[in-house]
C-alpha positions in Angstrom: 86.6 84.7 -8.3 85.3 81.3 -9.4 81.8 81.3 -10.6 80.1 78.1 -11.4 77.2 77.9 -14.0 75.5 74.5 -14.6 76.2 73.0 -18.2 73.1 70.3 -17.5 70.5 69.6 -20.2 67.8 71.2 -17.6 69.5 74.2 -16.9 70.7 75.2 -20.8 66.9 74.9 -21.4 66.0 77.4 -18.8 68.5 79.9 -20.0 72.1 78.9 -18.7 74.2 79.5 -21.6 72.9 82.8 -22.0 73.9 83.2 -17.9 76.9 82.1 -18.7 77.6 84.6 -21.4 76.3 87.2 -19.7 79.1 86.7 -17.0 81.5 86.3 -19.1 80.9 89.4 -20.5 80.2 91.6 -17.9 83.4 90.5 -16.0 85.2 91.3 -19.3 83.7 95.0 -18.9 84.8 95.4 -15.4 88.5 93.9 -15.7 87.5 91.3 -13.1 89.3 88.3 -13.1 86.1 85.9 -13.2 86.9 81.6 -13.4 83.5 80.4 -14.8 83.3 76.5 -13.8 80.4 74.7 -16.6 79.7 72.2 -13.6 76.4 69.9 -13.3 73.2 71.0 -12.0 72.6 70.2 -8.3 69.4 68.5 -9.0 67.1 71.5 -7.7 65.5 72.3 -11.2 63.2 75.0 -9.7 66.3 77.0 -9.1 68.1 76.6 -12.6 69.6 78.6 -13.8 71.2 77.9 -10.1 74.9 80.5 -10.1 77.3 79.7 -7.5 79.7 82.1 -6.6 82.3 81.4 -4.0 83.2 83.5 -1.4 86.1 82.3 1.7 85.9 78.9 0.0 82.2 78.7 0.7 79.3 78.1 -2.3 76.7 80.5 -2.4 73.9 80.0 -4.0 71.5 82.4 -6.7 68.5 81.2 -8.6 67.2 81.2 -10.7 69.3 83.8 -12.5 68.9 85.3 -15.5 71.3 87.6 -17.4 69.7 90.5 -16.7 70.8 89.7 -12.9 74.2 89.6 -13.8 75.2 92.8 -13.2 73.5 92.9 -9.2 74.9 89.6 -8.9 79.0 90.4 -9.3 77.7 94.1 -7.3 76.9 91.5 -4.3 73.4 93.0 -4.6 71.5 90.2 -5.9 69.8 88.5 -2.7 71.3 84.7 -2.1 70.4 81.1 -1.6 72.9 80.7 1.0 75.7 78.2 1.0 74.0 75.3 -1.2 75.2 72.8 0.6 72.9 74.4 3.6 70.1 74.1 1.6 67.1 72.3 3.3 66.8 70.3 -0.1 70.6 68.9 0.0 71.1 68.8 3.5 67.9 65.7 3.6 69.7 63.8 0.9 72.4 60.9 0.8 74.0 61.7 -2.0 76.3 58.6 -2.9 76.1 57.9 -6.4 75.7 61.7 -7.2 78.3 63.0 -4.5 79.9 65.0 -7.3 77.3 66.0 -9.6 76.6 69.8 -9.3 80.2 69.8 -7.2 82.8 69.6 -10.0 83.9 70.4 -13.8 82.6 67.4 -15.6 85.3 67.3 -17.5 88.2 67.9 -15.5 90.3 64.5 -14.4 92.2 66.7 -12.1 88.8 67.8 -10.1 87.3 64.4 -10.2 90.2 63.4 -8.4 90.1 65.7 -5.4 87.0 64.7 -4.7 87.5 61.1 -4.6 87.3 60.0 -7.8 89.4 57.2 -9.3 90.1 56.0 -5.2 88.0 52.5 -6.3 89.4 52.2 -9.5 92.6 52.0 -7.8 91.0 49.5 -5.0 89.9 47.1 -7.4 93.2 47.1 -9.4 94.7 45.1 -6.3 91.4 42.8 -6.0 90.9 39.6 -7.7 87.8 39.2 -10.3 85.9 37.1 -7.6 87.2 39.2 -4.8 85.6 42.4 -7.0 82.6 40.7 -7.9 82.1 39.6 -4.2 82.5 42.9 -2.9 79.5 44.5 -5.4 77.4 41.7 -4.1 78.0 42.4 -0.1 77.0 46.0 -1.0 73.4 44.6 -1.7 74.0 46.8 -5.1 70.7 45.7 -7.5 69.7 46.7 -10.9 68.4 50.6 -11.4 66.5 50.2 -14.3 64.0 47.9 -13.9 63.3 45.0 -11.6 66.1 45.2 -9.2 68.0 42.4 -10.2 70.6 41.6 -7.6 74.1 43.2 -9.3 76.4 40.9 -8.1 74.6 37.8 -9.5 74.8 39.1 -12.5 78.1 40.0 -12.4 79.4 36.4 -11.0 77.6 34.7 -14.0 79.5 36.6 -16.0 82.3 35.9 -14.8 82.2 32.2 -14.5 81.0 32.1 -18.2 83.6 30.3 -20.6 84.6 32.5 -23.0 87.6 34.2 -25.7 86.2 37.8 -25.2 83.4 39.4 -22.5 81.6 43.0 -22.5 80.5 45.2 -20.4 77.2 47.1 -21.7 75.6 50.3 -20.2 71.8 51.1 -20.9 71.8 54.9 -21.2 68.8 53.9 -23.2 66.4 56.4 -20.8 63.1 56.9 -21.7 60.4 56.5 -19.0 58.9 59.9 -18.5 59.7 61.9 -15.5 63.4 60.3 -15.5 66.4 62.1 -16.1 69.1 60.8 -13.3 71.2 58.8 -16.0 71.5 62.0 -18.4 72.3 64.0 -14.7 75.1 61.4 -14.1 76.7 61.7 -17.6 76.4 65.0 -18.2 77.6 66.3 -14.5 80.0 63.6 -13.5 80.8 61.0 -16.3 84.1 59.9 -15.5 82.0 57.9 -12.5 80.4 56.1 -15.0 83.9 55.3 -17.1 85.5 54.4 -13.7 82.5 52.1 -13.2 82.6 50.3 -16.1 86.2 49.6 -15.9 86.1 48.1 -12.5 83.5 45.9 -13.8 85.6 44.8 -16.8 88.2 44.2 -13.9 85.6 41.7 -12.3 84.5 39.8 -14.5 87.3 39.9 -17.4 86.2 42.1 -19.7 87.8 44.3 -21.9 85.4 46.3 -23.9 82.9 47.9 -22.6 80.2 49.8 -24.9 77.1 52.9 -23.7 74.3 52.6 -25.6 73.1 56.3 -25.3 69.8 57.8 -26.6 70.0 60.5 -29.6 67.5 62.3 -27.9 70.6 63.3 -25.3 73.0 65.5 -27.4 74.4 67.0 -24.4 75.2 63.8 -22.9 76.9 62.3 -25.7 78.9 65.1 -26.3 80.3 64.9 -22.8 80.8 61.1 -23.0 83.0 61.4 -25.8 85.2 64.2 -24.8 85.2 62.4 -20.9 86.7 59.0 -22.7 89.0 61.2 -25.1 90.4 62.5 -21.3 90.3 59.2 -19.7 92.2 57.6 -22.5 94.4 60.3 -22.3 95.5 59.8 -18.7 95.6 56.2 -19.2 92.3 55.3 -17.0 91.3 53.5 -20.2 93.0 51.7 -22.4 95.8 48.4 -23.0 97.3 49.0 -19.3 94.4 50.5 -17.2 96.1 53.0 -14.6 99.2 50.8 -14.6 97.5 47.4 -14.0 98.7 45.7 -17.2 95.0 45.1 -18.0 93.5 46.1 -20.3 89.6 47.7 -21.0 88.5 50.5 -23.1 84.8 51.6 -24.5 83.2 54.1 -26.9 79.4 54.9 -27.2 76.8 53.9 -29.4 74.0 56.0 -30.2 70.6 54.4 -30.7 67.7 55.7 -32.9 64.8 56.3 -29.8 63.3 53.6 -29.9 61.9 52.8 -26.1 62.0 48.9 -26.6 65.9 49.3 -26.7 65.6 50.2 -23.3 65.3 46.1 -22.7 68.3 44.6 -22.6 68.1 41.8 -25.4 66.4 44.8 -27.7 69.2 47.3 -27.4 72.0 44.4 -27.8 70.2 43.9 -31.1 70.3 47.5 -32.0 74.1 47.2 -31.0 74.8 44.7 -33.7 72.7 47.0 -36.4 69.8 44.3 -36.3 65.9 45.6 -35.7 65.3 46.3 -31.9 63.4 43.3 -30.7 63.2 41.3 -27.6 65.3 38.0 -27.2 63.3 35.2 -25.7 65.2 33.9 -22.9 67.2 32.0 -22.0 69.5 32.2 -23.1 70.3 35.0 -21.0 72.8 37.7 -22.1 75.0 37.1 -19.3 76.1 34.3 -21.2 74.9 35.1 -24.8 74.5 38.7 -25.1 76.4 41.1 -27.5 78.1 39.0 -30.6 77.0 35.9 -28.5 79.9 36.3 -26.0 78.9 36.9 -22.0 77.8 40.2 -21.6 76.6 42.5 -18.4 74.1 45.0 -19.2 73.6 47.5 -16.4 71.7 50.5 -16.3 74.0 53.7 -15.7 72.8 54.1 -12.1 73.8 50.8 -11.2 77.3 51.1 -13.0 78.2 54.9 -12.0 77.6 53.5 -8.2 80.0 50.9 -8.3 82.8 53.3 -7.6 81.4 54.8 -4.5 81.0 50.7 -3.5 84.6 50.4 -3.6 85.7 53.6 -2.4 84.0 53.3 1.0 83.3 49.3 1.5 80.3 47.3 0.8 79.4 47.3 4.1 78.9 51.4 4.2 76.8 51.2 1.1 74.6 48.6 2.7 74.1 50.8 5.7 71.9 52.9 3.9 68.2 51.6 3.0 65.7 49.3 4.2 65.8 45.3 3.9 66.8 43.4 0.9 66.4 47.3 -0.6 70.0 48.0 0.7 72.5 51.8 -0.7 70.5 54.5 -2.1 68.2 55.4 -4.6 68.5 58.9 -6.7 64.4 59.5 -7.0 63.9 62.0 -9.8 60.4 64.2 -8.8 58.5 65.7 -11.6 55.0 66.4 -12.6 52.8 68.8 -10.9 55.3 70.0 -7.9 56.4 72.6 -6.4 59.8 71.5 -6.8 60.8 69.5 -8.8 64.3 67.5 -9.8 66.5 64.7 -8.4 66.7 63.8 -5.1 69.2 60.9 -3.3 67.9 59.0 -0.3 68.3 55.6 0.9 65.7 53.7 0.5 62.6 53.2 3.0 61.3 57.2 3.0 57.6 57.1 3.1 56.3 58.2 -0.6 53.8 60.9 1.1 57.2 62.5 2.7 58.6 62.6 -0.9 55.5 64.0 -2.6 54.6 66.7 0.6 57.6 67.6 2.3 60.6 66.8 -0.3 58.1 68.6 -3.6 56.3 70.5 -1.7 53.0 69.5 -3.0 51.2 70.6 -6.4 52.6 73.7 -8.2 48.5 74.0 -8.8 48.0 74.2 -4.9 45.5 71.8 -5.6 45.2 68.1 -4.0 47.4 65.8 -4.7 45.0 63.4 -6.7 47.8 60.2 -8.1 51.6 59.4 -8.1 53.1 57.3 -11.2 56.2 55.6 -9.8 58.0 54.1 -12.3 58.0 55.7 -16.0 55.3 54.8 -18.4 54.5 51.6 -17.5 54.6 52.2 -13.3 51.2 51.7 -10.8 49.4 54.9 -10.2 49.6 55.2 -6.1 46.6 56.7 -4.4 47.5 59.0 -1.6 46.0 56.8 0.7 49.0 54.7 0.1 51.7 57.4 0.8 53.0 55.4 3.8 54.6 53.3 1.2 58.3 53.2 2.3 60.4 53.6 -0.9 61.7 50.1 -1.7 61.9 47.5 -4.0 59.5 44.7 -1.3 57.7 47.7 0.0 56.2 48.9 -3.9 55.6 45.5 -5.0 53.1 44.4 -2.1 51.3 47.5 -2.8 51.3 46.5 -6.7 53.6 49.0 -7.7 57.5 49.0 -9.1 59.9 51.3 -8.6 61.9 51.0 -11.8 64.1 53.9 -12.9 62.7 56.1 -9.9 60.5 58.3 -11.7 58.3 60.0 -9.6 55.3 61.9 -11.1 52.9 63.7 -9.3 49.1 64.5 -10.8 46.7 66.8 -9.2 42.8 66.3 -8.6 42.3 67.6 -12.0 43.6 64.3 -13.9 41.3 61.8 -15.4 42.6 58.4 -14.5 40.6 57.0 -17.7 42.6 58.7 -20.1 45.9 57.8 -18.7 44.9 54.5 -18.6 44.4 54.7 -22.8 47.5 56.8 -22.9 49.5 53.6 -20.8 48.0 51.5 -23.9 48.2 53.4 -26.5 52.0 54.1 -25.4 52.2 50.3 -25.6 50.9 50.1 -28.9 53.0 52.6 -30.4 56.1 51.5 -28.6 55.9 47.5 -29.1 58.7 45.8 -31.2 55.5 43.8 -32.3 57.5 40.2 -31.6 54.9 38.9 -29.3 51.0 38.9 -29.9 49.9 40.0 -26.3 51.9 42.9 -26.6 51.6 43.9 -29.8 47.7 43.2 -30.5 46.6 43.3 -26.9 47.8 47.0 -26.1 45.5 47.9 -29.7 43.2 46.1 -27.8 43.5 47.6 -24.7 42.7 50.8 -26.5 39.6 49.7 -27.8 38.3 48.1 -24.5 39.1 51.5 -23.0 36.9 53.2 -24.9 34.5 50.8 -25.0 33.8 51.7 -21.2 34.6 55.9 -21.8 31.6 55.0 -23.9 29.5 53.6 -21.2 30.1 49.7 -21.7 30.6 48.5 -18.2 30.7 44.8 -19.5 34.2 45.8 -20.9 35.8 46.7 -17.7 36.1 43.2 -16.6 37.4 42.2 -20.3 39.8 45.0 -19.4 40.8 43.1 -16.5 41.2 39.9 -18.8 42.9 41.5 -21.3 45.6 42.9 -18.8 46.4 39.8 -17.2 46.7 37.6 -20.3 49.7 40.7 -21.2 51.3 40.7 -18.0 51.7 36.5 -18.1 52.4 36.1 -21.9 54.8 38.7 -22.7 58.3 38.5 -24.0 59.2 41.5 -22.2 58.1 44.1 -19.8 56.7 46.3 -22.3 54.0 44.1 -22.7 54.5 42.8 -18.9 54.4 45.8 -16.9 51.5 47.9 -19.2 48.7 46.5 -17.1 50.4 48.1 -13.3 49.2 52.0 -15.1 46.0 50.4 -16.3 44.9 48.2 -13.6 45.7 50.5 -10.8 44.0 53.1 -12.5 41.1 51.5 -12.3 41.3 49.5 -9.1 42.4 53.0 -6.9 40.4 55.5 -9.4 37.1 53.8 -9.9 35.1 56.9 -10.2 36.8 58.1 -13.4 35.8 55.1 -14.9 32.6 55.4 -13.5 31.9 59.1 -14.1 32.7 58.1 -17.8 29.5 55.1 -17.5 27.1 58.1 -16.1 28.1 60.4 -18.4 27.3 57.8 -21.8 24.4 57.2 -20.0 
């Protein structure tokens, strides 16, 4: 009997090890001959701990368990889930980049394998650098951590840089609230992300590759390092990659938590042991980025998608989507829903079908009152704009971003006034303090806030003022993208701000 318990951040925290145990145990008691699998979680967090058992080579699902349903579980008397893969919840999805998450061992090369794994690696062994880089750009592949940057252009600059030694960097750097998909991909299938990485050494003649991974992620970085100590192992990395006589190998870097390192010129910094601040640019890091040499940074979405891309063809990635938004997008839900956790769609889904039918609403039962798309420093949608299709053109006529895919969902009982100060006050905190409109105008921004809390309605439009001098005149999108929380806050929300005026008054 194979059992499979989820060894994901999300599910440890809700009790999984002590599942896990429990199992073990119990089987131990009954002389069963139990397999327990420490897979990845499927992405439905309401369920974790979420125990699969299989039975005639079929998955079915319990959740959420806890160890004190252990025993009625192996009895068959605990009352199922049903196959997970019938679930209403997976069945709606296109899971491309996260085909294997919640599927396999993390950690077994063998497994990863069977399922597909390594088939691109392979692919792009026999492919020339442009032919490699051509093929990420047919697939329409753009940047998953901020603004959507075409991939491939990045890639081809790359490239055709001039240069004695390239690198390939991967921002594992995640810290937008509400976003948890690049933890998800390392911790459930992380040999995607190493295969990844090595094709795009392949492409654009790198050999060293490096993850710059958040302390904050324990889990994850434990499961990195044991994935490239396997990988190394079976030769997927290192002086003669699968065979190929070339050679590319990478190790992880662990950065402090500071949320500016999320930016790519702040975290090559950090790489070399400087502060974390923002590069001006040019020039751009795709020709002087870590050590000065040519360097891509992608986020870990973009990278562990690359070998699904080459697996299946550029032209069945860009099948999926809408427009110039072309594969698909893993959109992590969280807030104040029903159900909450990571969700893979193409793009162009309407964002009321992801808040309503895909999270079922408020956990509160209460009206949906605002949706932040896009971490921290994302627009706050009104629900009048839920016919927003998901996509890069879609979110930014409607003064939105989609950035990492954060979804986060606020009932009627939030006050858009204070998440407005909280946006700036974030910014303040968080600023690398290089560039005066970030650094004094998010203090600023705090004071001009409550300035109208307190009833001055001559400060909103220095508000405005304030936001739009930051969004032209800073260095990075810290500073840059802080006004989308504010402004829409107070553009779709105008009676909090209001309210506030009355109230002083």
């Amino acid at each position: 009997m194979r059992i499979w318990v989820p060894r994901d951040s999300a599910a440890k925290a809700l009790g999984a090890d002590a599942v896990a145990e429990a199992v073990a145990v119990e089987a131990a008691a009954r002389g069963l001959d139990v397999q327990i699998v420490r897979n990845g979680t499927r992405g439905m967090i309401w369920l974790e701990p979420l125990v699969e058992v299989e039975q005639d080579g079929v998955r079915i699902g319990y959740g959420p368990v806890s160890p004190g349903d252990v025993p009625a579980l192996l009895d068959g008397k605990m009352r199922s889930l049903g196959p997970v893969e019938d679930l209403d919840w997976m069945q709606r999805q296109d899971r491309l980049t996260f085909a294997r998450v919640g599927v396999i061992d993390p950690l077994d090369l063998a497994d990863y394998e069977a399922h597909g794994g390594l088939a691109g690696l392979r692919r792009a062994i026999a492919m020339t650098g442009a032919e490699i880089v051509a093929e990420v750009t047919g697939s329409g592949l753009r940047g998953r951590g901020g603004a959507g940057f075409p991939t491939g252009i990045k890639w081809n600059t790359v490239l055709n840089a001039e240069a004695d030694r390239k690198y390939i960097v991967c921002n594992a750097d995640e810290g937008d609230s509400g976003t948890f998909a690049d933890r998800m991909i390392m911790e459930g299938d992380p040999f995607c992300l190493i295969e990844g990485m090595a094709i795009a050494g392949l492409g654009v003649g790198a050999t060293r590759g490096y993850v710059y991974l958040r302390s904050e992620y324990p889990d994850a970085i434990a499961v990195m390092q044991a994935a490239l100590r396997v990988a190394r192992g079976a030769g997927v990395l290192g002086p003669d990659v699968l065979g190929s006589g070339t050679a590319f190998d990478m190790e992880i870097r662990v950065g402090a938590g500071a949320y500016v390192c999320g930016e790519e010129t702040s975290l090559l910094n950090s790489m070399e042991g400087k502060r974390g601040v923002v590069r001006a640019k040019p020039p751009l890091p795709a020709l002087e980025g870590f050590l000065g040499k040519p360097t891509v940074v992608n986020n870990v979405l973009s990278l562990a998608t690359v070998p699904v891309i080459f697996e299946k063809g550029a032209a069945h990635y860009a099948g999926f989507g809408l427009g110039r938004s072309k594969g698909t997008m893993p959109i992590q839900i969280a807030g104040n829903v029903k159900r909450g956790g990571l969700f893979e769609t193409g793009f162009g889904m309407p964002l009321g079908d992801l808040v309503n039918e895909v999270a079922g609403g408020t956990a509160t039962g209460r009206p949906v009152k605002a949706v932040q798309v896009g971490g921290p420093l994302g627009a706050y949608f009104h629900p009048d704009q839920f016919d927003t299709p998901f996509g890069y053109e879609a979110f930014d006529r409607a003064g939105g971003l989609i950035g990492h895919a954060g979804v986060v969902v606020f009932d009627d009982s939030a006050d858009l006034l204070k998440m407005a100060r909280f946006a700036m006050e974030f910014c303040a905190v968080e600023s690398c303090g290089k560039c005066t409109p970030c650094r004094i105008g998010a203090v600023r921004g705090v004071e001009t806030i409550d300035r109208i809390a307190q009833g001055d309605a001559d400060a909103i439009a220095l508000l405005a003022d304030l936001c739009e001098t930051m969004k032209d005149g800073s260095l990075c999108a810290l500073g840059g993208f802080t006004p989308f929380p504010v402004m829409s806050a107070l553009e779709r929300f105008p009676d909090d701000f209001g309210r506030q005026r009355e109230a002083a008054e």
